[in-house]
SETORBA-330560 format. One record per residue (C-alpha): residue number from 0; residue in three letters; chain; x, y, z. Coordinates in pm, whole numbers. Layout:
! SETORBA-330560
+------+--------+------+--------+--------+--------+
: bami : marlum : banu :      X :      Y :      Z :
+------+--------+------+--------+--------+--------+
:  NUM :    ALA :    A :      X :      Y :      Z :
...
+------+--------+------+--------+--------+--------+
! end
This chain:
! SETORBA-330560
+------+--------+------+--------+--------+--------+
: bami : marlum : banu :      X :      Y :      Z :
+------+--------+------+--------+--------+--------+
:    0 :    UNK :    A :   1169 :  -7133 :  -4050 :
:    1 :    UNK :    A :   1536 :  -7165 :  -4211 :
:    2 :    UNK :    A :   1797 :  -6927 :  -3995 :
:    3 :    UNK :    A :   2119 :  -6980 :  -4171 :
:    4 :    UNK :    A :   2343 :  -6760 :  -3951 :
:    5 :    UNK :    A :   2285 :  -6467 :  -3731 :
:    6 :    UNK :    A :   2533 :  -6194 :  -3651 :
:    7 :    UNK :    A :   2521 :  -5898 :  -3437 :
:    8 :    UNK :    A :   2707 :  -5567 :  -3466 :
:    9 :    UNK :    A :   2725 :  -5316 :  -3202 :
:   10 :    UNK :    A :   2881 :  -4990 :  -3207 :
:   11 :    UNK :    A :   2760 :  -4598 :  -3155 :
:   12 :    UNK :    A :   2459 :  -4721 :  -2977 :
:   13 :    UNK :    A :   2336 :  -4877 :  -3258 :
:   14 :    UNK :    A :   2264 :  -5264 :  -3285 :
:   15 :    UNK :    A :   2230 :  -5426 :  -3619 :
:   16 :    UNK :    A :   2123 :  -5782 :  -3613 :
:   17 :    UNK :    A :   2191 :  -5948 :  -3971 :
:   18 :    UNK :    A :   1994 :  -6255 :  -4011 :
:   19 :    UNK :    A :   2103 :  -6485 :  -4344 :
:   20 :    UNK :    A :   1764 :  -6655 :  -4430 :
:   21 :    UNK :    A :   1698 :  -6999 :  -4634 :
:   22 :    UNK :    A :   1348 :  -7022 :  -4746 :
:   23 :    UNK :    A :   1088 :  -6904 :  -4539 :
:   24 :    UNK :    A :   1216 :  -6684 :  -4220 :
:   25 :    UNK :    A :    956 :  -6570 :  -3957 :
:   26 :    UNK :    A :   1020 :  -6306 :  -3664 :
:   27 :    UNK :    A :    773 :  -6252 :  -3400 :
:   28 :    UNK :    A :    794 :  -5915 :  -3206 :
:   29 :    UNK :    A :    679 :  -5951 :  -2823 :
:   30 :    UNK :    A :    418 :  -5702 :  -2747 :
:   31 :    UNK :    A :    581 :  -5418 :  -2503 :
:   32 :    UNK :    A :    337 :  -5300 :  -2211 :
:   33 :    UNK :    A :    188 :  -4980 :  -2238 :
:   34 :    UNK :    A :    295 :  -4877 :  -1841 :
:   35 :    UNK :    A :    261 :  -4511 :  -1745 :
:   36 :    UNK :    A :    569 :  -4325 :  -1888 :
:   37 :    UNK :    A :    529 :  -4552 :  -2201 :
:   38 :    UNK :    A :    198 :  -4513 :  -2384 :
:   39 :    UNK :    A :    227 :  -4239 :  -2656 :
:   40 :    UNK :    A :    -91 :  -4064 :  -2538 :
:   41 :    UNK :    A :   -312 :  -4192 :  -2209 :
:   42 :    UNK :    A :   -613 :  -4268 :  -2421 :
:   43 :    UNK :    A :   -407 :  -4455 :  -2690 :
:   44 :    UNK :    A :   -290 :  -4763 :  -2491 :
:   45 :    UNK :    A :   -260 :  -4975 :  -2836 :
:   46 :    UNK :    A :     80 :  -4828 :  -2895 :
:   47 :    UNK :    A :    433 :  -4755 :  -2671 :
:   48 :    UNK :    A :    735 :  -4559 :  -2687 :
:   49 :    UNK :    A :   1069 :  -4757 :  -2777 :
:   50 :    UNK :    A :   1416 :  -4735 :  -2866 :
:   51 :    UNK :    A :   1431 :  -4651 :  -3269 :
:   52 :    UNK :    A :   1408 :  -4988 :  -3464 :
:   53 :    UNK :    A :   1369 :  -5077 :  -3825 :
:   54 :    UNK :    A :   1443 :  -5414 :  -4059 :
:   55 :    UNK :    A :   1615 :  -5317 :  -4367 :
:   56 :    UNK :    A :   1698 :  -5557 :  -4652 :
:   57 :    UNK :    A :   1836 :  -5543 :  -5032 :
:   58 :    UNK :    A :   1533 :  -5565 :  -5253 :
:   59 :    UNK :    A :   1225 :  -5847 :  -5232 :
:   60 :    UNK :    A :    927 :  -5860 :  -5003 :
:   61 :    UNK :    A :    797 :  -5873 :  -4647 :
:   62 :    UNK :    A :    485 :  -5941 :  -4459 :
:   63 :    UNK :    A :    366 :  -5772 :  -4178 :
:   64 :    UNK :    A :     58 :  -5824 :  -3954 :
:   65 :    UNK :    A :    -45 :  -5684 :  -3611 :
:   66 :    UNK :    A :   -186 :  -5961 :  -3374 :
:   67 :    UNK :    A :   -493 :  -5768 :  -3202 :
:   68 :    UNK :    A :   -688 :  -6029 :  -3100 :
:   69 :    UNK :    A :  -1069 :  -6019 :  -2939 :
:   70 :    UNK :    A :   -981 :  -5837 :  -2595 :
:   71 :    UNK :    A :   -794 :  -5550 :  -2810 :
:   72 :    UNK :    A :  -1111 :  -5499 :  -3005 :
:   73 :    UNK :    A :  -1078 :  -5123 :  -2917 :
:   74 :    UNK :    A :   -754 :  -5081 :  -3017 :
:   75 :    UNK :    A :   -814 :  -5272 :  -3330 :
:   76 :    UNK :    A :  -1113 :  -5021 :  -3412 :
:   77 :    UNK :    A :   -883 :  -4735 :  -3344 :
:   78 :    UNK :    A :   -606 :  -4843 :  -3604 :
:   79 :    UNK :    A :   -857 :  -4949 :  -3854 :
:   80 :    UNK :    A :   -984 :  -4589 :  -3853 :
:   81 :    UNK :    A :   -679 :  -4368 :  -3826 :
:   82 :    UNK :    A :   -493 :  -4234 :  -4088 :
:   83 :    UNK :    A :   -108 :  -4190 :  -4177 :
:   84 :    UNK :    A :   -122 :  -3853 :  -4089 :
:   85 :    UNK :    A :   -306 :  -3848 :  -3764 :
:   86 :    UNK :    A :   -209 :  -4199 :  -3602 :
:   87 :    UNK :    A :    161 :  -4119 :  -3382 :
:   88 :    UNK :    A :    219 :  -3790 :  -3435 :
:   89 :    UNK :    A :    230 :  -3581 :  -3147 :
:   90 :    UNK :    A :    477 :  -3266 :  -3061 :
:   91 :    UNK :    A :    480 :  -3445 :  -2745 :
:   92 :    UNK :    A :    706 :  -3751 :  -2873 :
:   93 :    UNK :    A :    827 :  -3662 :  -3189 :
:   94 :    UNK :    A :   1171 :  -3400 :  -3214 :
:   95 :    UNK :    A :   1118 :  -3260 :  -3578 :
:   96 :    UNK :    A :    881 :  -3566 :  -3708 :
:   97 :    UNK :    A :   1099 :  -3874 :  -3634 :
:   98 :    UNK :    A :   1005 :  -4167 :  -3480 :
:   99 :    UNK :    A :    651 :  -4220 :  -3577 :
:  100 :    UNK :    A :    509 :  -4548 :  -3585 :
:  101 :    UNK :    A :    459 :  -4564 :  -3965 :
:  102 :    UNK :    A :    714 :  -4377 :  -4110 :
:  103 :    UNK :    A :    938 :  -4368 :  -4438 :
:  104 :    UNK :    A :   1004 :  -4645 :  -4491 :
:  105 :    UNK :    A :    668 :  -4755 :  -4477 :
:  106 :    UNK :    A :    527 :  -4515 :  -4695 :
:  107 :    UNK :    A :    815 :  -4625 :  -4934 :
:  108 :    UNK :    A :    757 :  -4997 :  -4989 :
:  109 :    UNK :    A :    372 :  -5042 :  -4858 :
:  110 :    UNK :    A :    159 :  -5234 :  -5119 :
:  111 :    UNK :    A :   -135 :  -5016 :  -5087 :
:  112 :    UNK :    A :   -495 :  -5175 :  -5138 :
:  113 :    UNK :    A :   -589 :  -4801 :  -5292 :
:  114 :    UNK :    A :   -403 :  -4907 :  -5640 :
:  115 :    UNK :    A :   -301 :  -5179 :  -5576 :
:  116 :    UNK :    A :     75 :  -4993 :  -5619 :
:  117 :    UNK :    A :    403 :  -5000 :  -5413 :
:  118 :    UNK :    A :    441 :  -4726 :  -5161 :
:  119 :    UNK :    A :    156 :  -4481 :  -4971 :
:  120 :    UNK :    A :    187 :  -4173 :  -5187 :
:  121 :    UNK :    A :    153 :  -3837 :  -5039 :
:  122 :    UNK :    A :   -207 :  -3800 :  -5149 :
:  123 :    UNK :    A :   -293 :  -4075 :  -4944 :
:  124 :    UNK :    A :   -198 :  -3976 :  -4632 :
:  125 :    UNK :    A :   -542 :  -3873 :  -4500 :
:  126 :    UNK :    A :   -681 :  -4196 :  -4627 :
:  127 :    UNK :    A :   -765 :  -4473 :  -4359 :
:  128 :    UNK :    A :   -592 :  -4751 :  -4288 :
:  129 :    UNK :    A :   -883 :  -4977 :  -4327 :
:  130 :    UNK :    A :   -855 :  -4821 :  -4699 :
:  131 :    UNK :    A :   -461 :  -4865 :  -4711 :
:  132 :    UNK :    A :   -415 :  -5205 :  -4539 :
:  133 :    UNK :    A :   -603 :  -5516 :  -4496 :
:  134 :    UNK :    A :   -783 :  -5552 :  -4141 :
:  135 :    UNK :    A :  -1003 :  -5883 :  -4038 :
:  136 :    UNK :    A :  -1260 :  -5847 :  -3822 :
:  137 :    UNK :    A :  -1264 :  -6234 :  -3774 :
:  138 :    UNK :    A :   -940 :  -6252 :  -3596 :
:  139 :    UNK :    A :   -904 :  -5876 :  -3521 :
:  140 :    UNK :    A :   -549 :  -5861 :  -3748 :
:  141 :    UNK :    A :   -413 :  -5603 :  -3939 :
:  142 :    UNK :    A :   -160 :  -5733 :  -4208 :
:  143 :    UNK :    A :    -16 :  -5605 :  -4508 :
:  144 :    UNK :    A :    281 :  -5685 :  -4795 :
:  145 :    UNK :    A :    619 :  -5416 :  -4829 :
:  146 :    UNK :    A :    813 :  -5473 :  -5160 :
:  147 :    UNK :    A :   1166 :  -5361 :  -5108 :
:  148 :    UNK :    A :   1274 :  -5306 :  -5491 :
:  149 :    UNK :    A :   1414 :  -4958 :  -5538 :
:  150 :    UNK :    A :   1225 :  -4876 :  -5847 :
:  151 :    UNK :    A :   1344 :  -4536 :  -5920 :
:  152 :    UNK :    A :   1021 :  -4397 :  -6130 :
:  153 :    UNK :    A :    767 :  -4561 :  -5845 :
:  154 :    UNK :    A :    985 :  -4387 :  -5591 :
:  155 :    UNK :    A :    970 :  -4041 :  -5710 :
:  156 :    UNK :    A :    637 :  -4035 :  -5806 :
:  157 :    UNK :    A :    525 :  -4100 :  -5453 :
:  158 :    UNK :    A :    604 :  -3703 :  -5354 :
:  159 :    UNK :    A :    816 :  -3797 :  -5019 :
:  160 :    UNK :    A :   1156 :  -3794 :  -5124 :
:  161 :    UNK :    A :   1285 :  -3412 :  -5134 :
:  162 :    UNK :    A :   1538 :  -3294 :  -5410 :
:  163 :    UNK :    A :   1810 :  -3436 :  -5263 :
:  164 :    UNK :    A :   1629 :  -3812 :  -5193 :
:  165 :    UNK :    A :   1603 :  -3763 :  -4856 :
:  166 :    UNK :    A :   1263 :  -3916 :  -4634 :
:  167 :    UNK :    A :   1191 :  -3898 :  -4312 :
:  168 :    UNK :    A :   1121 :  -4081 :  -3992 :
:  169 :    UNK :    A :   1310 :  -4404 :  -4122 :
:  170 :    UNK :    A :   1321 :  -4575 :  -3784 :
:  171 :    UNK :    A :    989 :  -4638 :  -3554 :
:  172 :    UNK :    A :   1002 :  -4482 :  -3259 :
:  173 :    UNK :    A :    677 :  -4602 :  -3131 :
:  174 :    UNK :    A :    555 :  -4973 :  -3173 :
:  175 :    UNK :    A :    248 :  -5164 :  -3129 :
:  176 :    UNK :    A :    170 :  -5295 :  -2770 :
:  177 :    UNK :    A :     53 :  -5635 :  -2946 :
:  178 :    UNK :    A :    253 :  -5935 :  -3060 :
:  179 :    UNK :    A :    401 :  -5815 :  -3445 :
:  180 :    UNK :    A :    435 :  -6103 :  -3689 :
:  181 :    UNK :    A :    715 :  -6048 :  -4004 :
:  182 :    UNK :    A :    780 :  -6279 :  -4272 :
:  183 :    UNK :    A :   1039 :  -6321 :  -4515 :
:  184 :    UNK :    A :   1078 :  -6558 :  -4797 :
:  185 :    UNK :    A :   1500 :  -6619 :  -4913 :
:  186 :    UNK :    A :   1327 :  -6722 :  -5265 :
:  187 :    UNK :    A :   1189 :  -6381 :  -5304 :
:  188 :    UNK :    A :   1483 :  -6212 :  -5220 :
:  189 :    UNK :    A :   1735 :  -6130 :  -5511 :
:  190 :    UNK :    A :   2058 :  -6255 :  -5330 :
:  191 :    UNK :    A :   2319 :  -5990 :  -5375 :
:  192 :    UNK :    A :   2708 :  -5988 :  -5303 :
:  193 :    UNK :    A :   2601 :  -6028 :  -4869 :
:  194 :    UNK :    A :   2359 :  -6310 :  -4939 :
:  195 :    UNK :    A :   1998 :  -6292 :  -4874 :
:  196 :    UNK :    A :   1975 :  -6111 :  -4531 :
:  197 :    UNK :    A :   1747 :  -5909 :  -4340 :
:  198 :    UNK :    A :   1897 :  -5621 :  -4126 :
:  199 :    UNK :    A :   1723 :  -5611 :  -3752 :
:  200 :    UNK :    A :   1843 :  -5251 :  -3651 :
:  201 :    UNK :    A :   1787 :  -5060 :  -3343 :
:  202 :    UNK :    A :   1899 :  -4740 :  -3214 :
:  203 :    UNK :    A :   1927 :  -4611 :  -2807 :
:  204 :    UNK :    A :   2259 :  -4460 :  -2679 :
:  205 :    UNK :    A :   2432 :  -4573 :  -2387 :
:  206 :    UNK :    A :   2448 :  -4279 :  -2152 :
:  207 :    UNK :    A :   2038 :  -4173 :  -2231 :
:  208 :    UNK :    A :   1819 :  -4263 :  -1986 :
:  209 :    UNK :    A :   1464 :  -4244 :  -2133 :
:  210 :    UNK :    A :   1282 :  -4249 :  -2431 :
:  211 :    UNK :    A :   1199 :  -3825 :  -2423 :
:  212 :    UNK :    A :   1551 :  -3830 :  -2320 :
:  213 :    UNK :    A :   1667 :  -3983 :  -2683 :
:  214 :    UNK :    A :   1419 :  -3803 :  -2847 :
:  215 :    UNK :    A :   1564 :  -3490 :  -2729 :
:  216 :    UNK :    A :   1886 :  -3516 :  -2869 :
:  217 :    UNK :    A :   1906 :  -3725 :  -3144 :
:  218 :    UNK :    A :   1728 :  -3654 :  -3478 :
:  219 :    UNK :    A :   1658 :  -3931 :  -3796 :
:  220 :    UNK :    A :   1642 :  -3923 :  -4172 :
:  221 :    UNK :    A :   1676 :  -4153 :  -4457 :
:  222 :    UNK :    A :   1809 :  -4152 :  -4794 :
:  223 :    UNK :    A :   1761 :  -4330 :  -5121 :
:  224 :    UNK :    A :   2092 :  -4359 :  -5348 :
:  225 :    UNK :    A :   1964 :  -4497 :  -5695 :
:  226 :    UNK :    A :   2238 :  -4755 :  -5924 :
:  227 :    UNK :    A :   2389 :  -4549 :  -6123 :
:  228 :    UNK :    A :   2377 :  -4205 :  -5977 :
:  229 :    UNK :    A :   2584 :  -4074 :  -5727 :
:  230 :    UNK :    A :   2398 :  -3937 :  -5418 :
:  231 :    UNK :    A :   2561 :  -3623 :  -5153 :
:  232 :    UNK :    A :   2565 :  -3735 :  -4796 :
:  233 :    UNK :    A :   2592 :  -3401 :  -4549 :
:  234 :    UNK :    A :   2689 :  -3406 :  -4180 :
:  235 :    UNK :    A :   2420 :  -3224 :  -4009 :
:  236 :    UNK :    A :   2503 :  -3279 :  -3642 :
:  237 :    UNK :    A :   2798 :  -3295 :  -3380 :
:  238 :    UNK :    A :   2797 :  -3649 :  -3398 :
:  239 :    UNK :    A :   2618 :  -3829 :  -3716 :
:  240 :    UNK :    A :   2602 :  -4200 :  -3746 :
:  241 :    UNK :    A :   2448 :  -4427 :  -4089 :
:  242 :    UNK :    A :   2412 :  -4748 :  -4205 :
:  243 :    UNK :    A :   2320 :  -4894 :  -4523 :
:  244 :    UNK :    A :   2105 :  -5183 :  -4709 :
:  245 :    UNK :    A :   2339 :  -5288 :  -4936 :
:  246 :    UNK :    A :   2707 :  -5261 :  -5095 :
:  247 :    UNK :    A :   2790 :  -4877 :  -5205 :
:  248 :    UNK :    A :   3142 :  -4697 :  -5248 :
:  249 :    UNK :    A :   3239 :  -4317 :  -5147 :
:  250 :    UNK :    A :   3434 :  -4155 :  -5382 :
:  251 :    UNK :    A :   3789 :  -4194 :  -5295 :
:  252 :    UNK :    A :   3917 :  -3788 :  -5226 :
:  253 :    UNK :    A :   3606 :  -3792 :  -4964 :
:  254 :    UNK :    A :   3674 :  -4098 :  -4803 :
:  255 :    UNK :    A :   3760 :  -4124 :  -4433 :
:  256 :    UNK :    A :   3722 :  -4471 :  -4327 :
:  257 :    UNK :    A :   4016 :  -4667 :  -4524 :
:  258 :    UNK :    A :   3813 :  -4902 :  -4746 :
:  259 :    UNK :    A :   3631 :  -4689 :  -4988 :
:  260 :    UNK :    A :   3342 :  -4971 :  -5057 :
:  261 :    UNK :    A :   3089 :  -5008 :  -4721 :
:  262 :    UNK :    A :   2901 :  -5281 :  -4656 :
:  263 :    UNK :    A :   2522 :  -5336 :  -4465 :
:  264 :    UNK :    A :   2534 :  -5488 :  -4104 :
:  265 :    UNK :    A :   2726 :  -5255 :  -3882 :
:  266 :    UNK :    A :   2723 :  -4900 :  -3807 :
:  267 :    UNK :    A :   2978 :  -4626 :  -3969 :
:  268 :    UNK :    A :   3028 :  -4227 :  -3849 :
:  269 :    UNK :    A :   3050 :  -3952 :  -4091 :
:  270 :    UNK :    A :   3330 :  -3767 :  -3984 :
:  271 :    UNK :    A :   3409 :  -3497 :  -4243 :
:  272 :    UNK :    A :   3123 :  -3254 :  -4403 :
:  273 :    UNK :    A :   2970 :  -3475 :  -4650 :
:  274 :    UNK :    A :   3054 :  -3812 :  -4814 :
:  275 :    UNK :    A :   2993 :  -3832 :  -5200 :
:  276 :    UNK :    A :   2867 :  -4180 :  -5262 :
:  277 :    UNK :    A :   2982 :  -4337 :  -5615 :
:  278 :    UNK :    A :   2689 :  -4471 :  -5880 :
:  279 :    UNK :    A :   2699 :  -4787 :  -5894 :
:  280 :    UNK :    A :   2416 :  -5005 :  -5657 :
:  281 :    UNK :    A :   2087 :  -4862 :  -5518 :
:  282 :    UNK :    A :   2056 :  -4894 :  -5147 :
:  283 :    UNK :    A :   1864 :  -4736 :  -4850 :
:  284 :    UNK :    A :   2092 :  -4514 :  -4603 :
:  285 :    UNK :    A :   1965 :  -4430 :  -4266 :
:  286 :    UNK :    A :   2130 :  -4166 :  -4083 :
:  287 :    UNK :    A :   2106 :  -4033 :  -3704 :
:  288 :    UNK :    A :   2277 :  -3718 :  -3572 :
:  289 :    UNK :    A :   2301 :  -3551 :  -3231 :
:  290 :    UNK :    A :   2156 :  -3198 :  -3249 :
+------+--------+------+--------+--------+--------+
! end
């Protein structure tokens, strides 16, 4: 494992965590305990509520697996036989669909084992994991490979972005009460203007108490912006809050911040109605607002 350098950012009640990889990078994710209060549903003890969290990076691939192990054979069984549809979603933890366990971004850059293709269309949804991802009964893992290029005709055609290339439920609000294993490889990554980074993102405001409590208040989309096209970026709360994956500009007459070009790592606020971000790079915006 090759760390290069490792900065935080903190701001808005958001902590970004950019991690400048050399070769091959590996992040283990301590399994969270599914006390009372925590577990999403009391007969669903594989999985607990958490602050939002996602990785976000500029293109190349990642590797995922769930560590189950023998004495989480239940669990394992569980996962291997839910769908993307049915696994996490509850009215009782998610405000207006965000937070699930598996959601956008997941569905965005999944390599599926149904064709073998990038992303977990919208026709797949009802399939099981066992026929989405790769599960071993041997070890009792679950692992699977994202690909993070923003191919524009693979995108579309997966029926989840709407009209104006906005997803859903970009951030996980609910994570697996088992250690996480995720991979990286610098060599696989194209190495753009920032370097070859991941982006280690997290989301819980200062003054909220719980996890409902967050839920509550705060609501969660995502955006694609293609190179070459410019992409509208509308308030929609009292206080709205993004961050990017890569290097994009906002048209000059709409910009607010002073430098017109933003940058991944830290946290910015949207401030006026809408920003109108200029064509040139792809990159994946998330944005939170308070409702």
């Amino acid at each position: 494992m090759t760390l290069k350098n490792r900065t935080p950012a903190a701001q808005y009640g958001v902590l970004i965590q950019t991690s400048e990889i050399e070769g091959e990078y590996i992040n283990w994710a301590n399994p969270a305990q599914p006390k009372p209060g925590t577990k999403i549903h009391p007969s669903k003890d594989g999985w607990v509520k958490s602050p939002w969290r996602t990785t976000l990076q500029e293109g190349g691939t990642k590797e995922n697996q769930i560590i189950f192990g023998p004495d989480k054979a239940r669990q394992f069984r569980d996962f291997l036989n839910s769908t993307p549809n049915d696994l996490h979603r509850s009215s009782e933890f998610g405000f207006q669909g965000s937070g699930t366990t598996f959601g956008g971004l997941g569905q965005l850059f999944t390599v599926n084992q149904i064709d073998s293709k990038t992303g977990i269309a919208s026709d797949m949804l009802d399939r099981k994991f066992s026929e989405i991802i790769t599960f071993s009964d041997t070890d009792y893992t679950a692992s699977w490979t994202e690909n993070w290029d923003i191919d524009k005709t693979r995108i579309e055609s997966l029926g989840i972005l709407d009209k104006n290339n906005m997803f859903k439920n970009p951030m996980a609000g609910i994570v697996p009460s088992m250690p996480t294993k995720q991979k990286w490889n610098s060599n696989d990554m194209p190495g753009g203007r920032f370097g070859r980074n991941v982006y280690e993102c997290s989301f819980f405001p200062r003054n909220h108490t719980s996890w409902n409590h967050l839920f509550m208040d705060w609501s969660q989309c995502g955006y694609i912006k293609f190179d070459g096209e410019e992409l509208i970026f509308p308030k929609k709360g009292t206080k709205d809050i993004f961050f990017v994956s890569n290097s994009i500009g906002i048209n000059f007459t709409d910009s607010v911040i002073g430098d017109s070009q933003l940058r991944p790592g830290r946290p910015y606020e949207l401030k006026r109605d809408f920003h109108n971000f200029s064509a040139p790079n792809s990159a994946i915006i998330i944005h939170l607002w308070q409702s």
